[in-house]
C-alpha positions as a Markdown table, in Angstrom:
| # | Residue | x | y | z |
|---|---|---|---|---|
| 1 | Unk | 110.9 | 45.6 | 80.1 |
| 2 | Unk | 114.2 | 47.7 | 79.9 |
| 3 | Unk | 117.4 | 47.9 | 82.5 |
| 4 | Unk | 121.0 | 49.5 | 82.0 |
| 5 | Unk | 124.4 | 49.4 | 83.3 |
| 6 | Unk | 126.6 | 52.7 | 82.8 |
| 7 | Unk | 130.7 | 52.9 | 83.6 |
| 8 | Unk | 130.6 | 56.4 | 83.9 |
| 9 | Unk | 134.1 | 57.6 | 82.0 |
| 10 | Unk | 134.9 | 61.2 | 80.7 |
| 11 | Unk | 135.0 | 61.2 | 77.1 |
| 12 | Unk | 138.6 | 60.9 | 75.3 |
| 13 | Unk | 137.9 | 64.0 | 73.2 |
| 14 | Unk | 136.7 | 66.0 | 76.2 |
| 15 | Unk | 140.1 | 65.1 | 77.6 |
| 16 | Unk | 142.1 | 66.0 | 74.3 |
| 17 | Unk | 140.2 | 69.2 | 74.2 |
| 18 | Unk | 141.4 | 70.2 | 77.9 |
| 19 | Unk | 145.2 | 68.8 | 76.9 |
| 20 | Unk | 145.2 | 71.1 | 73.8 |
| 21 | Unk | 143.9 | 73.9 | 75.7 |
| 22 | Unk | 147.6 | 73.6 | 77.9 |
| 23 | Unk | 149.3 | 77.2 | 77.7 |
| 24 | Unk | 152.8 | 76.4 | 76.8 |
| 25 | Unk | 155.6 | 75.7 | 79.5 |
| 26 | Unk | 159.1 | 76.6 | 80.2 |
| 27 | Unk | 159.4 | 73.4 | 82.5 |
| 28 | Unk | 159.6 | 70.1 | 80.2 |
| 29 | Unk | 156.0 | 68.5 | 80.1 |
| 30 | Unk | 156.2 | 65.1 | 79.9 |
| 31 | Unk | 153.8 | 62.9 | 78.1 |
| 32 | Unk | 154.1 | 58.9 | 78.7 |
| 33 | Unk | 152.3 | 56.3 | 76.9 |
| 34 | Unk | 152.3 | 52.9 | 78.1 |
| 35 | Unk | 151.4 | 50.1 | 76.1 |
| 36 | Unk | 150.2 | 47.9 | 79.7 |
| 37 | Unk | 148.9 | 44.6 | 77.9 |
| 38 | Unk | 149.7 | 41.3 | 79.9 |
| 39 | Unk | 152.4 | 39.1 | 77.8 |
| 40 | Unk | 151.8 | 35.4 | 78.1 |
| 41 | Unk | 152.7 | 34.6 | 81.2 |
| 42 | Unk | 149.6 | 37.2 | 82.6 |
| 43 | Unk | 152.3 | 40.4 | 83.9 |
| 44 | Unk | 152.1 | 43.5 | 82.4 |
| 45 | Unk | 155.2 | 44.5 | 83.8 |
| 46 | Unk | 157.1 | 45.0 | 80.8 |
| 47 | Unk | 156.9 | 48.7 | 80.9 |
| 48 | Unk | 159.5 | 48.5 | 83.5 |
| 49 | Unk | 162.3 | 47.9 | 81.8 |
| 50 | Unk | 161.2 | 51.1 | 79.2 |
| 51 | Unk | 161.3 | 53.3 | 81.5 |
| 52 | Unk | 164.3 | 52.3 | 83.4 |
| 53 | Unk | 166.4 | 53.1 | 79.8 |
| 54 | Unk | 163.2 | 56.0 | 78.7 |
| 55 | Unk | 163.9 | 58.6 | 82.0 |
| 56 | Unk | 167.4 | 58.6 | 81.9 |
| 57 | Unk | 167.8 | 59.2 | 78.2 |
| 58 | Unk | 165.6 | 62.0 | 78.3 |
| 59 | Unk | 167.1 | 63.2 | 81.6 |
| 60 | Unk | 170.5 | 63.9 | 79.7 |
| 61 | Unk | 170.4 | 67.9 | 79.0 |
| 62 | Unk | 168.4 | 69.1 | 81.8 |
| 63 | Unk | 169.9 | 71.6 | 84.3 |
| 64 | Unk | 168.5 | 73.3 | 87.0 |
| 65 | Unk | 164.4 | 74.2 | 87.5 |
| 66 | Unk | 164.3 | 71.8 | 84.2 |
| 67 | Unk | 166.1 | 69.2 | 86.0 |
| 68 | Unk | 163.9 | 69.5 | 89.0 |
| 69 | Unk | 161.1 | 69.7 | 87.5 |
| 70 | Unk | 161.2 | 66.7 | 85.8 |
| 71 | Unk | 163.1 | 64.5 | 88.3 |
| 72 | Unk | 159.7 | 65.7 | 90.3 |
| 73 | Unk | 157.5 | 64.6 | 87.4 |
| 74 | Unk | 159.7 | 61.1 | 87.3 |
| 75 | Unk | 158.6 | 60.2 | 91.0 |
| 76 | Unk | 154.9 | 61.0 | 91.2 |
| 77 | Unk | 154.4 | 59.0 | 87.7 |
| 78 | Unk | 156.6 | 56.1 | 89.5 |
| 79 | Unk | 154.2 | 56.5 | 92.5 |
| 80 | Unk | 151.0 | 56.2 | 89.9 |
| 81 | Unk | 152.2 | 53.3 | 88.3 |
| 82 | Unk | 152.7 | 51.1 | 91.6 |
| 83 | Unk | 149.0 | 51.9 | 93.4 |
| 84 | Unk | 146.8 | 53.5 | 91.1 |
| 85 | Unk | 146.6 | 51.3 | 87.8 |
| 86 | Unk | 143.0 | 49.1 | 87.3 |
| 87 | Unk | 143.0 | 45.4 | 86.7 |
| 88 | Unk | 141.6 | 46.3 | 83.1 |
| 89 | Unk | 144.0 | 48.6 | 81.6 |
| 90 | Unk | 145.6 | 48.0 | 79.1 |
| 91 | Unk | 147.2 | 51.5 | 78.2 |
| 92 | Unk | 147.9 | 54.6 | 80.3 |
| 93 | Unk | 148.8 | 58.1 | 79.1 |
| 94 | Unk | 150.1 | 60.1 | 81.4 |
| 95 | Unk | 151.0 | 63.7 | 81.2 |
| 96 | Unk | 152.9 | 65.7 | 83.8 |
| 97 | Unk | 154.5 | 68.9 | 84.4 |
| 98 | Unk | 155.3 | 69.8 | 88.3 |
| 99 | Unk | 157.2 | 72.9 | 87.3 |
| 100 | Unk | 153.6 | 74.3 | 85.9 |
| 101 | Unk | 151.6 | 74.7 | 89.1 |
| 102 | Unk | 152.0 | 70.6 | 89.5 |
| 103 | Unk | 149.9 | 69.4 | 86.7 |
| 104 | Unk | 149.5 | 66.0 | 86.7 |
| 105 | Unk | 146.6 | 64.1 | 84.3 |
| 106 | Unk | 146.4 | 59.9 | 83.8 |
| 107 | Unk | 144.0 | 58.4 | 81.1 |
| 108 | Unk | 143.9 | 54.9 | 82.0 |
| 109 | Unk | 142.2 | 52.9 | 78.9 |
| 110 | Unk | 140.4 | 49.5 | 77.7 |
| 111 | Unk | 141.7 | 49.9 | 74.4 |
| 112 | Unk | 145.7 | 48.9 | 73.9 |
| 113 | Unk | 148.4 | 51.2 | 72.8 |
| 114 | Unk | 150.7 | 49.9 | 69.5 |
| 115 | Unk | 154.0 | 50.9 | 71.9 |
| 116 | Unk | 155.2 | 52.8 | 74.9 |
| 117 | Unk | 157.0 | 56.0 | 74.6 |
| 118 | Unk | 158.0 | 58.8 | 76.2 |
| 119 | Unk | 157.9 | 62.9 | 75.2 |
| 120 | Unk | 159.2 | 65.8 | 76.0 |
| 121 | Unk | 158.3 | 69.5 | 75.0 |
| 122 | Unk | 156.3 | 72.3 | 76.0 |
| 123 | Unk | 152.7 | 71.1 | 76.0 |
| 124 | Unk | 151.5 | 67.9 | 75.9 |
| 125 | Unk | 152.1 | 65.6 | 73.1 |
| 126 | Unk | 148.8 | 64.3 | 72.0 |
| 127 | Unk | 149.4 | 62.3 | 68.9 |
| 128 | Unk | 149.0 | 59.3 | 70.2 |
| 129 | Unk | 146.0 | 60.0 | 72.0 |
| 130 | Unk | 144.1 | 61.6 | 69.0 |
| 131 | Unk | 145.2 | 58.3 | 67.2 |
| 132 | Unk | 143.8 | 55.9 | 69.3 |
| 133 | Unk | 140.7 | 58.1 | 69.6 |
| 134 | Unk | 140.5 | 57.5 | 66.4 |
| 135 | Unk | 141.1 | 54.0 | 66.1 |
| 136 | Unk | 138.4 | 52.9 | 68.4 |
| 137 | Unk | 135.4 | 55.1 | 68.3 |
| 138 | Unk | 132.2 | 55.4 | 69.9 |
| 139 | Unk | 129.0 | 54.1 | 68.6 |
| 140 | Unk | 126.1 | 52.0 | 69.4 |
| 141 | Unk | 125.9 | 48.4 | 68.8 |
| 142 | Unk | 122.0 | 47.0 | 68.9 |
| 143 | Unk | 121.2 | 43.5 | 68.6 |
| 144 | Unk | 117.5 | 42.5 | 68.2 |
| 145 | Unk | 114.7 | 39.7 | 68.1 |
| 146 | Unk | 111.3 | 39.3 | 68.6 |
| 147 | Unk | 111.2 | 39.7 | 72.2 |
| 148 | Unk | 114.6 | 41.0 | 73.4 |
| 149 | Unk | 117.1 | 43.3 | 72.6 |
| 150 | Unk | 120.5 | 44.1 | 74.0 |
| 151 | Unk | 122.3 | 47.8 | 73.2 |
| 152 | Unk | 125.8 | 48.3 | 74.0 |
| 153 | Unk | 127.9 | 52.1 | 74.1 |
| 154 | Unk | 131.2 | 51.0 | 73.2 |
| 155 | Unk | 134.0 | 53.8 | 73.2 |
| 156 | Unk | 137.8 | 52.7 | 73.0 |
| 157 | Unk | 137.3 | 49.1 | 73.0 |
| 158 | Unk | 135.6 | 48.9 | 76.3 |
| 159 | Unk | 131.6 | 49.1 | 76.8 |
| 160 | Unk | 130.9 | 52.2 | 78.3 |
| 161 | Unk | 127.0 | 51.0 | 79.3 |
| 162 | Unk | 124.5 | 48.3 | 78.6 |
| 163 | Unk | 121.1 | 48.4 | 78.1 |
| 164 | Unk | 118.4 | 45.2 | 78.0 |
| 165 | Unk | 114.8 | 44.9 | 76.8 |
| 166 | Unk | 113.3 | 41.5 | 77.6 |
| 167 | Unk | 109.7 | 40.8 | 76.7 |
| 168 | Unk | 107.4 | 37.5 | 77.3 |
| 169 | Unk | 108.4 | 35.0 | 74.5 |
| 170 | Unk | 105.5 | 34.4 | 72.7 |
| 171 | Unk | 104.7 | 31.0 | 71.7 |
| 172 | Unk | 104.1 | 28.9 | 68.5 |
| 173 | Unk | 100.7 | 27.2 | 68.4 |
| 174 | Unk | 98.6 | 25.8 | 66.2 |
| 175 | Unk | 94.6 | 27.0 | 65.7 |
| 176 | Unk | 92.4 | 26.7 | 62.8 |
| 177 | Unk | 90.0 | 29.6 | 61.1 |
| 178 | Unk | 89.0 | 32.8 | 62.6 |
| 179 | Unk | 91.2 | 31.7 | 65.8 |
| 180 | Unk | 94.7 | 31.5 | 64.1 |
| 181 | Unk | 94.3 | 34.7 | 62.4 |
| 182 | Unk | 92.9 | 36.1 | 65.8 |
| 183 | Unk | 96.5 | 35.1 | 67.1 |
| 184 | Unk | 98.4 | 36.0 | 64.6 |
| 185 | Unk | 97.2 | 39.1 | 64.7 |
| 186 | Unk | 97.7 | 39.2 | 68.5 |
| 187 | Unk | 101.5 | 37.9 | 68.0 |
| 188 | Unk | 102.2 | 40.9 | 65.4 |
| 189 | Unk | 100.5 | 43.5 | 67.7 |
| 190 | Unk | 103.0 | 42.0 | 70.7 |
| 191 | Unk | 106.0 | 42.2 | 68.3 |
| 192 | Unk | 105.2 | 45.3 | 66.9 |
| 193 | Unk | 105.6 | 46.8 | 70.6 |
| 194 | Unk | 108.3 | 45.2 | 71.4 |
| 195 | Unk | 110.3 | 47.1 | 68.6 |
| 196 | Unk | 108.5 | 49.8 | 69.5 |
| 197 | Unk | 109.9 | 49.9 | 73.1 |
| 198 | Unk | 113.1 | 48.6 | 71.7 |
| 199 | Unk | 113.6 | 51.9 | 69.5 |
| 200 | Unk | 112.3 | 54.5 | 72.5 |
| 201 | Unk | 115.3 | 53.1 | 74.5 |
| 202 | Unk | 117.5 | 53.4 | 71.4 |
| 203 | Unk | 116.7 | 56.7 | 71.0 |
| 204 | Unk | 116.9 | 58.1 | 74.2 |
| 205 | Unk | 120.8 | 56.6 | 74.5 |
| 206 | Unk | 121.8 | 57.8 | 71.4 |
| 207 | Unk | 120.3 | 61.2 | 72.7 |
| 208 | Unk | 121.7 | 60.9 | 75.9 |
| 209 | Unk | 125.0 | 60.2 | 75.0 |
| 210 | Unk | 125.8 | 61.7 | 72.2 |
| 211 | Unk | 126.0 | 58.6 | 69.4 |
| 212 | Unk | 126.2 | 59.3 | 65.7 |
| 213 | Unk | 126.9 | 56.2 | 64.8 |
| 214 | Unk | 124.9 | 52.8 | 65.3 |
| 215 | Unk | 125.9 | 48.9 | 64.2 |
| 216 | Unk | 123.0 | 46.4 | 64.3 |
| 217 | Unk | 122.7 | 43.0 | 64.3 |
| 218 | Unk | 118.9 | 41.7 | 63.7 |
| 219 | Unk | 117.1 | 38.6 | 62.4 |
| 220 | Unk | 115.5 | 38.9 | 59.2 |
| 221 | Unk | 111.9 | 38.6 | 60.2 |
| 222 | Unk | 112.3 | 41.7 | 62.9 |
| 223 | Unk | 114.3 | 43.8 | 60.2 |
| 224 | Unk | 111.9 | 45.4 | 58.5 |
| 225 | Unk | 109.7 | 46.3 | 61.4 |
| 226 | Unk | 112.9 | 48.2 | 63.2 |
| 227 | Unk | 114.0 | 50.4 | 60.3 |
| 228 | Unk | 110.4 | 51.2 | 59.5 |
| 229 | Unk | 110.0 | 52.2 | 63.1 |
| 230 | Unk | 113.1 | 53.5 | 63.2 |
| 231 | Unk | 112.9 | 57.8 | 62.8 |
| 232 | Unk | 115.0 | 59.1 | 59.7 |
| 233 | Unk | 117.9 | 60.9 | 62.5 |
| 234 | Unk | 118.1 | 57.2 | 63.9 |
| 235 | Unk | 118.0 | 55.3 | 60.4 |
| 236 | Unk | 120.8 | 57.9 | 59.3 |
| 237 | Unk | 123.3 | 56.9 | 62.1 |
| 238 | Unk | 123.2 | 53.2 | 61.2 |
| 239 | Unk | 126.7 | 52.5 | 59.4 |
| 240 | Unk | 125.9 | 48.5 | 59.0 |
| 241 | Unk | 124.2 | 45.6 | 59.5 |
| 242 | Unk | 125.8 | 42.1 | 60.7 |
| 243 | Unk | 124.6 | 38.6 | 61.4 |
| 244 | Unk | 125.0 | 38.3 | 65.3 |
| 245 | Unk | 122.7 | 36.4 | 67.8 |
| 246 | Unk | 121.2 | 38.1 | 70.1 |
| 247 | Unk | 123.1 | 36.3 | 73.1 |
| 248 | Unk | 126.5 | 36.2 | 71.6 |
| 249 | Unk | 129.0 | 37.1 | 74.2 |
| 250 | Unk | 129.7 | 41.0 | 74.9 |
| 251 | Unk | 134.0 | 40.3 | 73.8 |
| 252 | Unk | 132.6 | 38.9 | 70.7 |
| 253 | Unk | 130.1 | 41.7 | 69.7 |
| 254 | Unk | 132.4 | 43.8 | 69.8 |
| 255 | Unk | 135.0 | 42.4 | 68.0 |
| 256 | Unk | 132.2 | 41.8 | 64.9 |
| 257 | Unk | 131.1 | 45.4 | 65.1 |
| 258 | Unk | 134.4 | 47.2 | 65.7 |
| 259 | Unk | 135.3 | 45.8 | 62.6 |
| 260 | Unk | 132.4 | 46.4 | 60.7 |
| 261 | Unk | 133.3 | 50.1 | 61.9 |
| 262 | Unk | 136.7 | 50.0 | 60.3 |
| 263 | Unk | 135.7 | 49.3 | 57.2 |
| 264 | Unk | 133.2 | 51.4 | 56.9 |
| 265 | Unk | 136.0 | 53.9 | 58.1 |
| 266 | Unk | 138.1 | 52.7 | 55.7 |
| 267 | Unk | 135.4 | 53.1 | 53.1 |
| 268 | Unk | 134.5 | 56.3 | 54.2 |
| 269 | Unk | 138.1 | 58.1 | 54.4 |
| 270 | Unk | 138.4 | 57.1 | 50.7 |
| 271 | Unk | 135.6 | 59.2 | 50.4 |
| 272 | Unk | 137.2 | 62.4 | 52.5 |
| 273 | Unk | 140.4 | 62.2 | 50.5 |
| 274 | Unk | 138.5 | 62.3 | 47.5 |
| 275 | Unk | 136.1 | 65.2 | 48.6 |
| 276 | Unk | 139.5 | 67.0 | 49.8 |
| 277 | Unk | 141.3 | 66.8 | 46.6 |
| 278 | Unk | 138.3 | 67.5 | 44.3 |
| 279 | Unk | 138.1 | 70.8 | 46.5 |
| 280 | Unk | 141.9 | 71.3 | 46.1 |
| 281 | Unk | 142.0 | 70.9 | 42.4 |
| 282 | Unk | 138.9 | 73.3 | 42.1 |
| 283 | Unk | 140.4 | 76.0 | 44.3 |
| 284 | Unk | 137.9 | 75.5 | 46.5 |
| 285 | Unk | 137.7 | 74.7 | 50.3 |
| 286 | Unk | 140.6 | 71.8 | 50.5 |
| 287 | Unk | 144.0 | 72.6 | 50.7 |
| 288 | Unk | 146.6 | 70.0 | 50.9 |
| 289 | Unk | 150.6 | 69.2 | 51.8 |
| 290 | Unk | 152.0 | 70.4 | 55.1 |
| 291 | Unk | 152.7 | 74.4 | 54.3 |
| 292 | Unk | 149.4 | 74.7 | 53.4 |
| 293 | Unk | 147.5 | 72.8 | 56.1 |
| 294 | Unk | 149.4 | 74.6 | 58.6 |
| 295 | Unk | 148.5 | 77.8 | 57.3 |
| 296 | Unk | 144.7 | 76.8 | 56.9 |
| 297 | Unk | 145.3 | 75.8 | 60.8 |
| 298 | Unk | 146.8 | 79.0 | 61.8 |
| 299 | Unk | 143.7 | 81.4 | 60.1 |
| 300 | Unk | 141.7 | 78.8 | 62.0 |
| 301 | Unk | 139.9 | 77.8 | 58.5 |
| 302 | Unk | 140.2 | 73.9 | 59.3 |
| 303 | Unk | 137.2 | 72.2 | 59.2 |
| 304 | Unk | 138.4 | 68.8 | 59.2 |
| 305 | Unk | 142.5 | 68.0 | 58.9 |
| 306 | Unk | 143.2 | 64.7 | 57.2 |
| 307 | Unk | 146.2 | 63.1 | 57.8 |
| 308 | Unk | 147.9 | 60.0 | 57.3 |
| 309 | Unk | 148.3 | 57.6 | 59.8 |
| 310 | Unk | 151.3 | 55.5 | 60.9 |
| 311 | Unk | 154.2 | 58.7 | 60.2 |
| 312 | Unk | 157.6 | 57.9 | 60.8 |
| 313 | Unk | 159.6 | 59.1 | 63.9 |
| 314 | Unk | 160.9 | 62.1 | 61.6 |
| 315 | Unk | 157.3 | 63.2 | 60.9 |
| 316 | Unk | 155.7 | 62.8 | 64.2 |
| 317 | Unk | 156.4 | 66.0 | 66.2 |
| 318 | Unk | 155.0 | 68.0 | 63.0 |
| 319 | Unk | 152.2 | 65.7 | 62.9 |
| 320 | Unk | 151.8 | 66.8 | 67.0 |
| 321 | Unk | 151.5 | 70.3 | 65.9 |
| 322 | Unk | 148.7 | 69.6 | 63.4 |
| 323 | Unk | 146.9 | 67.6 | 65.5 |
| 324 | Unk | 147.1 | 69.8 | 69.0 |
| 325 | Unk | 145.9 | 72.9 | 66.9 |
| 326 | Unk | 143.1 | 71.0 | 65.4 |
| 327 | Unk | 142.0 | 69.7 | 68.6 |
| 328 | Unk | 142.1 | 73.8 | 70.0 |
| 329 | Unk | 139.8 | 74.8 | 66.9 |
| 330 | Unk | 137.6 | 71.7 | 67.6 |
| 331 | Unk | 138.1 | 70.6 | 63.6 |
| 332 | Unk | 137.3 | 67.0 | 63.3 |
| 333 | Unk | 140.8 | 64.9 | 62.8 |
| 334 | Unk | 140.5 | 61.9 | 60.7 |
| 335 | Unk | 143.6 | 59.6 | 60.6 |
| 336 | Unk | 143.8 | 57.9 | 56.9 |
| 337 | Unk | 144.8 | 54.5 | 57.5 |
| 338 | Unk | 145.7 | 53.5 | 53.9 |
| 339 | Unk | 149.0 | 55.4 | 53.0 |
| 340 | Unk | 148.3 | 56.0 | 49.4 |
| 341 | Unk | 145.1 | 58.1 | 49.5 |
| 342 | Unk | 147.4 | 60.9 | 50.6 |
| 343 | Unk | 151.1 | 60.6 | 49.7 |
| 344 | Unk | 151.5 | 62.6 | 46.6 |
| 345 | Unk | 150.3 | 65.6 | 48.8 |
| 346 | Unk | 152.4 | 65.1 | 51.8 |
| 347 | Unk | 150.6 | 62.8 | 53.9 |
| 348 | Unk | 148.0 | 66.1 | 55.2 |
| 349 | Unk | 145.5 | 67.9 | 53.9 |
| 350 | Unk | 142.3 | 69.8 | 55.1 |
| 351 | Unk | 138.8 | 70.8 | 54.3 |
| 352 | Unk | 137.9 | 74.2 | 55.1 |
| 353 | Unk | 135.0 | 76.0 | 56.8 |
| 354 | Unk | 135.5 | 78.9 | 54.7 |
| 355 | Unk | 137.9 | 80.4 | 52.2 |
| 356 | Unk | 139.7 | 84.0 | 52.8 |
């Protein structure tokens, strides 16, 4: 017997995508990113005293329908911050312009921002946003035995729904002869459709919303029977397995699969780099180092842009640009966590869809 729970959230890269899409401004649009994570004590007030030294520093320079503009922008984020923040946030981005027909947008998330900071240019500055979409993807997270299942959505460190299958424990007993063997058979039938259901609802979630990539936990006797009833677009989408019972908490699960994630992301962006400079060397479709890249991205060639993650202060608005065009052409953007894979070619690179 199956029942769900959904928090109904918009997806981060639907977000990004309408961000991107901003036409440029003369007014200053601001983009604020607030890490809101209670320090020890339990307050998450902290962000105050950033943005007591943030706004005026950025305020210095501004004349005029800039000045007003962002003065504007200064009290409604004020205003958000005091009534509108959830118990469970713990990061806000925030992105406002009031000089551009008053736009005003607030992602409030789960999943915790590495520090607060505040920007200032024509369109939105979605760096950090495309990061931390990044660093905390969406996938599904099953965990299984012979008579109940629990599947979690988790997206940016929060679970986005929940879905249960419970069915009647069956029982150990002992018979002799034809009897036993008459039960067995009926306990293997029972399990058989439990895994059976267990996969329909799997399916239809990962159909639904949208998964590519699943983490399972299951014992060893049910294993077997759930990748052979498992069908080969579901069997594909499983990244790993882990050893997890099936009532550990829903914090703990997933802790154990977000980090089976990473390193299968960290596995797997070894795996890009490599593609990307084997397509480099060949004059193929890769091209790599910053000129090249943002070239690719203005011929709107980019398939996928590669870049590292972590860039210094000096790097970061460049990195912006990279990222907001990708995010216009809908290119995939993957954020190479280890530093080496791409610093003799500039920290960027890109595979192609085609080659002009």
């Amino acid at each position: 017997m199956a029942k769900s729970t959904h928090a109904l959230e918009t997806p981060l890269r639907d977000q990004l995508d309408r961000l991107a899409a901003f036409e440029p401004a003369a007014a200053p649009v601001l983009s604020l990113y607030l890490d809101m994570r209670p320090d020890q004590h339990g307050s998450r007030g902290n962000y105050d005293s950033f943005l007591r030294k943030a706004f005026p520093d950025r305020a210095r320079g501004l004349k005029g329908d800039a000045r007003k503009s962002f003065d504007s922008d200064v009290e409604r984020i004020t205003l958000y911050l005091e009534n509108e923040l959830e118990p469970s946030t713990n990061g806000v981005a925030l992105f406002a312009c009031s000089g551009c027909n008053n736009f005003f947008e607030a992602i409030q998330l789960g999943a915790p921002l590495e520090q607060s900071s505040l920007f200032l240019g024509s369109v939105p500055h979605l760096y950090p946003l495309a990061r931390l979409n990044d660093q905390y993807p969406r996938y599904a997270a099953l965990l299984v035995d012979t008579n109940s299942a629990r599947l979690f959505v988790f997206g940016l460190g929060v679970a986005e729904a929940h879905h249960e299958v419970r069915n009647v424990k069956t029982r150990k007993t002992s018979m002799g002869g034809w009897s036993q063997a008459r039960y067995q058979r009926h306990v293997a039938n029972f399990h058989l459709h439990h895994i059976k259901e267990v996969v329909e609802v799997l399916d239809r979630v990962v159909r639904e919303d949208a998964i590519t990539k699943i983490v399972v936990a299951c014992d060893p006797v049910t294993m077997p029977t759930l990748m052979e009833q498992m069908p080969k677009h579901l069997q594909e989408k499983v990244v790993d397995v882990v050893h997890l019972d099936i009532n550990t908490p829903e914090h703990e699960v997933l802790t154990e699969t977000l980090e089976a994630m990473r390193e299968k992301d960290a596995q797997t962006d070894a795996e890009r780099v490599e593609r990307l400079l084997d397509a480099w060397h060949s004059g193929g479709l890769g091209v790599v180092g910053p000129d090249d890249t943002m070239d690719a991205l203005a011929k709107a060639q980019v398939e996928e842009l590669l870049i590292t993650a972590n860039l210094d202060a000096k790097q970061a608005q460049f990195a912006d640009y990279l990222v907001t065009r990708a995010q216009q052409q809908s290119a995939r953007i993957r954020f190479i966590e280890n530093p080496e894979l791409l610093a003799n070619v500039g920290d960027v690179g890109a595979i192609l869809r085609f080659k002009l």
